[in-house]
TIMI-132365 format. One record per residue (C-alpha): chain; x, y, z. Coordinates in nm, 2 decimals. Layout:
% residues N
<rec A, <X, Y, Z>> ...
***
This chain:
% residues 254
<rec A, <-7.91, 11.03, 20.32>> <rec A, <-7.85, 11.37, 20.17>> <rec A, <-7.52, 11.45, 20.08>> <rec A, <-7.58, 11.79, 19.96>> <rec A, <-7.38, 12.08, 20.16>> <rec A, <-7.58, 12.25, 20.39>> <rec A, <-7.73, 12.63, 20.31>> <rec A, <-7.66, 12.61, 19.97>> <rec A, <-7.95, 12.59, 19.74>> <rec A, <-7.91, 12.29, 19.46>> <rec A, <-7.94, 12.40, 19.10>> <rec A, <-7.94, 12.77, 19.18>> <rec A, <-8.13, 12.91, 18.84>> <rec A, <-8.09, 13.30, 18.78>> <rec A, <-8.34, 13.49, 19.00>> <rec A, <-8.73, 13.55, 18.91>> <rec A, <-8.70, 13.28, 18.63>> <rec A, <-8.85, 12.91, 18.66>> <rec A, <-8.65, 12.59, 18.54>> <rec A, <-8.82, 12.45, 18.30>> <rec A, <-8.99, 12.13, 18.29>> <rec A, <-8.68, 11.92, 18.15>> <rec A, <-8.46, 12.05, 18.39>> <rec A, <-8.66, 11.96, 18.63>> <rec A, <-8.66, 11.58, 18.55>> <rec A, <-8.24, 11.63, 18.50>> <rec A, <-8.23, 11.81, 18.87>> <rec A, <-8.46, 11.47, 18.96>> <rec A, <-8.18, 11.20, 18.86>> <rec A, <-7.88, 11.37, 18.98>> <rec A, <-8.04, 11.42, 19.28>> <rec A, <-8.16, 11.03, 19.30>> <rec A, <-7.82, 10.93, 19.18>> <rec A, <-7.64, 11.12, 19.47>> <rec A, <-7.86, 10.96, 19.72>> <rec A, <-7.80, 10.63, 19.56>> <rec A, <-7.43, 10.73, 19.52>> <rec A, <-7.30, 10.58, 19.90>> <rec A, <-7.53, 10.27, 19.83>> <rec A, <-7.28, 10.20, 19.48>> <rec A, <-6.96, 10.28, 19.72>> <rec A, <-7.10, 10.08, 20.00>> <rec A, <-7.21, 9.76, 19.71>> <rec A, <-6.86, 9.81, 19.54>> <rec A, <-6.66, 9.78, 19.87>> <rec A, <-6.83, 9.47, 19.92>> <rec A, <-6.71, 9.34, 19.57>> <rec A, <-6.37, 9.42, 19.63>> <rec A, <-6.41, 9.28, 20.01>> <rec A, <-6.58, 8.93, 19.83>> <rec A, <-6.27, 8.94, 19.55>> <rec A, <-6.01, 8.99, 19.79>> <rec A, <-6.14, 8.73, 20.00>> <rec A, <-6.19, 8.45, 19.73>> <rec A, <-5.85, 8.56, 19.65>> <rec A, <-5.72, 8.51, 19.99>> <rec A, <-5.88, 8.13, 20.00>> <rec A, <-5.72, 8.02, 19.72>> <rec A, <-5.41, 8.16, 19.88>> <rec A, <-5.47, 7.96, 20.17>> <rec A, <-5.63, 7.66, 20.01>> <rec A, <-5.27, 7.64, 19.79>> <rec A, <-5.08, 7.69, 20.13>> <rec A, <-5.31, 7.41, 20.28>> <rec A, <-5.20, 7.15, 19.99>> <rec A, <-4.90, 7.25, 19.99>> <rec A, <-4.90, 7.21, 20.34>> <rec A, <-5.05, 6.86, 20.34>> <rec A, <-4.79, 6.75, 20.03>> <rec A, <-4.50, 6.90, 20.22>> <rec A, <-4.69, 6.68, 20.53>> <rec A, <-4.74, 6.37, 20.33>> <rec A, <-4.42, 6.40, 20.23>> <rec A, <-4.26, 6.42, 20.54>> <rec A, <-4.48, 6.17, 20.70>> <rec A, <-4.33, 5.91, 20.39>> <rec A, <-3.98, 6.08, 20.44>> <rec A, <-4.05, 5.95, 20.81>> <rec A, <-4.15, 5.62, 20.76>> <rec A, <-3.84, 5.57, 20.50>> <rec A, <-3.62, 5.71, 20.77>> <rec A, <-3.77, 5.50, 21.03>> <rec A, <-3.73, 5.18, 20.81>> <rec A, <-3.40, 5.26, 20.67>> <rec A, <-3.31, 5.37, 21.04>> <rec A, <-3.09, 5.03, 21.10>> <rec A, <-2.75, 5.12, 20.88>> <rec A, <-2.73, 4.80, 20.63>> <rec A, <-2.42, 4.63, 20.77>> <rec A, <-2.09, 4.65, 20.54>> <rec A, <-1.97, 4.31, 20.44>> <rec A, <-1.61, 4.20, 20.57>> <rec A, <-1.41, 4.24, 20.24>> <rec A, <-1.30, 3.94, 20.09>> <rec A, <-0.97, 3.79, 20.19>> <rec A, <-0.75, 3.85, 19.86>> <rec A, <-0.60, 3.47, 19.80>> <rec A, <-0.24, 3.50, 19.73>> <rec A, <-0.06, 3.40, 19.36>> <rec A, <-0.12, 3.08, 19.23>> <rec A, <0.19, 2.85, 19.22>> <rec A, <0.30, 2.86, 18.89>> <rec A, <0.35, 2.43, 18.83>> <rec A, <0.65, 2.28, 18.77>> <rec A, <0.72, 2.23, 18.38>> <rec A, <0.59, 1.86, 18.30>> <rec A, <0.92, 1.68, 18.18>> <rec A, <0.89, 1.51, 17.82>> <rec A, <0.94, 1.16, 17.81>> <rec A, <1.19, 1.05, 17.59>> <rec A, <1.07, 0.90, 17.25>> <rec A, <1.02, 0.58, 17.26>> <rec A, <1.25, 0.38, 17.07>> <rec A, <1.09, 0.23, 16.72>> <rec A, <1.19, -0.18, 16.80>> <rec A, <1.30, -0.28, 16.49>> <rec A, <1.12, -0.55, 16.29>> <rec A, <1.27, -0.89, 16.35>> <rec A, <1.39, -0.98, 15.98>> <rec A, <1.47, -1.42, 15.93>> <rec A, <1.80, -1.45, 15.91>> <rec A, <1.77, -1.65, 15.57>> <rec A, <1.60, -1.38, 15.47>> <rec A, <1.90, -1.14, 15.61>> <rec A, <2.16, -1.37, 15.45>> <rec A, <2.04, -1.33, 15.11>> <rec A, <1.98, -0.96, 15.11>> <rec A, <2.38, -0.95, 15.20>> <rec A, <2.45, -1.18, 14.89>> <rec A, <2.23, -0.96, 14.67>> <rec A, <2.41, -0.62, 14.80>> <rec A, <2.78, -0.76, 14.76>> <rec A, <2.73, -0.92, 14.41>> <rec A, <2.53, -0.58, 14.29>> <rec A, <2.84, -0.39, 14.44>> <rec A, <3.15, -0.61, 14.34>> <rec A, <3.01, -0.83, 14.04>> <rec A, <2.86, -0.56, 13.80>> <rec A, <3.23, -0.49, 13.55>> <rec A, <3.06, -0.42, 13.26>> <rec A, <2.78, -0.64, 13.34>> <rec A, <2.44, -0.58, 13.22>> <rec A, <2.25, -0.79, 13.52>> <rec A, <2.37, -0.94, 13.78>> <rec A, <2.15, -1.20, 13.95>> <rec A, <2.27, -1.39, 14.29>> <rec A, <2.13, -1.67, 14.47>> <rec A, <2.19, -1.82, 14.81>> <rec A, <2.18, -2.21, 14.94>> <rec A, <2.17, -2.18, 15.27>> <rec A, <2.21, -2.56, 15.36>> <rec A, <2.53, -2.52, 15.24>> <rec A, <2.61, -2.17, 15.27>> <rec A, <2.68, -2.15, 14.88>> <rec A, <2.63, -1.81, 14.66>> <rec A, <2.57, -1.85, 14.30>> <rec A, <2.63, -1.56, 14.08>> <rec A, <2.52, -1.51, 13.68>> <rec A, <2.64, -1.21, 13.53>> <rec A, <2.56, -1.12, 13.20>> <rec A, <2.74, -0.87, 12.97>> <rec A, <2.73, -0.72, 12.69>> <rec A, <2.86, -0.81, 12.37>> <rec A, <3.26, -0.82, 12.34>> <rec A, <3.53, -0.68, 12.08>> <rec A, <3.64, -0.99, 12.05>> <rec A, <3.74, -1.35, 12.17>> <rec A, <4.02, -1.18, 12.38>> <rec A, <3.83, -0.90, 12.56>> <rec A, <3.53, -1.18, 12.65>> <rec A, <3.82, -1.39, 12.81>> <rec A, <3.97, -1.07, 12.99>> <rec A, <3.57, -0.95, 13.10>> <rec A, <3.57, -1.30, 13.28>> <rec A, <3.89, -1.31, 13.45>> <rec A, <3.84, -0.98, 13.60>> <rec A, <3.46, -0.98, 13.69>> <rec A, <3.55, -1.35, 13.89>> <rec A, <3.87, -1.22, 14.03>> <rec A, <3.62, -0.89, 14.17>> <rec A, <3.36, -1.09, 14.26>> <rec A, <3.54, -1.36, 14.49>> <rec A, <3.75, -1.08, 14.63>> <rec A, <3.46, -0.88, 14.77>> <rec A, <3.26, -1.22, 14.92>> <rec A, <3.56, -1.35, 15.12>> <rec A, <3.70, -1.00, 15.19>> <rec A, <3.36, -0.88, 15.36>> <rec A, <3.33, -0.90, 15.72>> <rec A, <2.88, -0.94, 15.64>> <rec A, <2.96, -1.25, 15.43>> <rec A, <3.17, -1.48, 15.67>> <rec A, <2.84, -1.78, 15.64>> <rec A, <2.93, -1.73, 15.28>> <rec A, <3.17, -2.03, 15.26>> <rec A, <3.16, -2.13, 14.86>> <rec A, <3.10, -1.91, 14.56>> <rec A, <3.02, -1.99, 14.21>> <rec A, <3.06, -1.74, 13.91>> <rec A, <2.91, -1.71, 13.56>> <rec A, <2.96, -1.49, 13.29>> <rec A, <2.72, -1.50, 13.01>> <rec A, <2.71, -1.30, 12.69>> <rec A, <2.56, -1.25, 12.33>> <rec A, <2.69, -1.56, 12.09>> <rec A, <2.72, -1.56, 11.72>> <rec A, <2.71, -1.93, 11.59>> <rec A, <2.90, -2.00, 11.27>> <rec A, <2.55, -1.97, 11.09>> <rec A, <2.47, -1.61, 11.20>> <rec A, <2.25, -1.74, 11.48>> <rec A, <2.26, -1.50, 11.77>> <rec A, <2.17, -1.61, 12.14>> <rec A, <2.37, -1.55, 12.52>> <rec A, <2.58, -1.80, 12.62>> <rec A, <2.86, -1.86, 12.88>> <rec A, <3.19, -1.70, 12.82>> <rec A, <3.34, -1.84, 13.15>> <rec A, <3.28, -1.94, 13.52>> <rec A, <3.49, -2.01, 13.82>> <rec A, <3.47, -2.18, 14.16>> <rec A, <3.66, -2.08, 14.49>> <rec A, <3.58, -2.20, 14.85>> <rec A, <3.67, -2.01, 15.16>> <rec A, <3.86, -2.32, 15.27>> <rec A, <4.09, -2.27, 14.92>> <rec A, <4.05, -1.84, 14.94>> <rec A, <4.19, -1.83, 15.30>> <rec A, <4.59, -1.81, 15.18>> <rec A, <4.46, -1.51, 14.91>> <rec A, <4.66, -1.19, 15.01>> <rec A, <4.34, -1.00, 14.80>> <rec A, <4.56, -0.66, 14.81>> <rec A, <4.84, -0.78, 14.61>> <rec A, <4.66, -1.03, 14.37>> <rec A, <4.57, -0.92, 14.06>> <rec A, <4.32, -1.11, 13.82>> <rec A, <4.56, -1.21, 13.56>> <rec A, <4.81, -1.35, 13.81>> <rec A, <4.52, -1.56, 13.97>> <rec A, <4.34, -1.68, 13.67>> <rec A, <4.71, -1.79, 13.49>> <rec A, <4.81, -1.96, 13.82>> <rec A, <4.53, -2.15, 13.82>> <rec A, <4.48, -2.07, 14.20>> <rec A, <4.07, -2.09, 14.19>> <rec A, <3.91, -2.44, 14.28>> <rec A, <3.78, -2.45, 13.93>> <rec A, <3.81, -2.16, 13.61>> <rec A, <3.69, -2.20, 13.24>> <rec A, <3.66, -1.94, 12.97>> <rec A, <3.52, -1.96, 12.59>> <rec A, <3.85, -2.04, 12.36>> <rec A, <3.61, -1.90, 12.04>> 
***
């Protein structure tokens, strides 16, 4: 194919003169490269036609995949549908039970009363004697020491004393620690089995020799029998002892 315009001669040279022999071989390849000049266009349209083609399959090969994703996932997105189709059913809510009863307050028992131990009344008895000759039998006494006989219901008491001023006060100590003592037996409503007592005073002694040792200063006897006529709130000791009113009285002279 000759592309070169019709009429007009190619590589016009100046007239009467020749081209040389290198322009010849110049004119040679331009005129081979414009015939060969459609053939490039025609092979470089078919490039671009093969690019643009590839470039169109990957287009459609990334529409296909994303076709077949968008179609996988729509076929799962069916199935799900179809096996979630049946709406789980909503449990009936639970009945709300109503207040528990508060319970009535438990009532305490009352404590249970501590029986008291059963004490022998012998035993009883004497713990009375000890307790009214401690209480009534202790005028300057430095022990006082009391027995009881319970066959016959006698108390026996031995107080002892300290030493004395002299012959007089050890007569007076007696007369009033007997008189106390026999007033607060027979005047005690605890002591009414008591029906004899029996008092002794004893005391430090100083023999003619020097010799020191206790002794009795006095002692005195009085049944209930003999006591019951005592008005104990008007009697004195002095008045008792000088009237000789006891069963039986003695006191130390020296």
């Amino acid at each position: 194919m000759d592309n070169t315009t019709p009429n007009q001669p190619q590589n016009p040279q100046p007239y009467g003169q020749q081209p040389p022999a290198q322009g010849n071989a110049y004119l040679a390849r331009l005129n081979a490269f414009r015939r060969q000049r459609p053939i490039l266009a025609g092979v470089a349209a078919l490039i671009v036609l093969c690019v643009a083609c590839a470039a169109c399959g990957g287009i459609v090969q990334g529409i296909s995949g994303a076709g077949q994703t968008a179609g996988g996932a729509s076929h799962t997105g069916g199935q799900s549908v179809a096996r979630s189709s049946a709406p789980t059913a909503t449990p009936a809510p639970t009945a709300t039970t109503g207040p528990t009863a508060t319970p009535a307050p438990t009532v305490t028992p009352a404590p249970t009363v501590t029986p008291q131990p059963t004490i022998d009344p012998v035993v009883a008895e004497q713990q009375t004697v000890q307790h009214l000759a401690s209480v009534n039998c202790d005028f300057t006494t430095t022990s006082v020491n009391a027995t009881f006989t319970p066959n016959g219901d006698k108390v026996q008491v031995v107080a002892t004393v300290g030493t004395q001023w002299d012959t007089g006060a050890a007569q007076t100590t007696v007369e009033s620690l007997v008189f106390d003592c026999f007033k607060g037996f027979y005047s005690s409503p605890h002591a009414t089995f008591v029906q004899d007592v029996q008092v002794e005073v004893d005391g430090p002694l100083v023999d003619a020799y020097g010799n020191s040792s206790t002794g009795m200063y006095g002692n005195a006897d009085l049944s209930r029998t003999t006591a019951h006529p005592f008005n104990w709130n008007d009697l004195d000791y002095a008045t008792a002892w000088n009237n000789h009113i006891y069963d039986s009285q003695y006191v130390r002279s020296n």
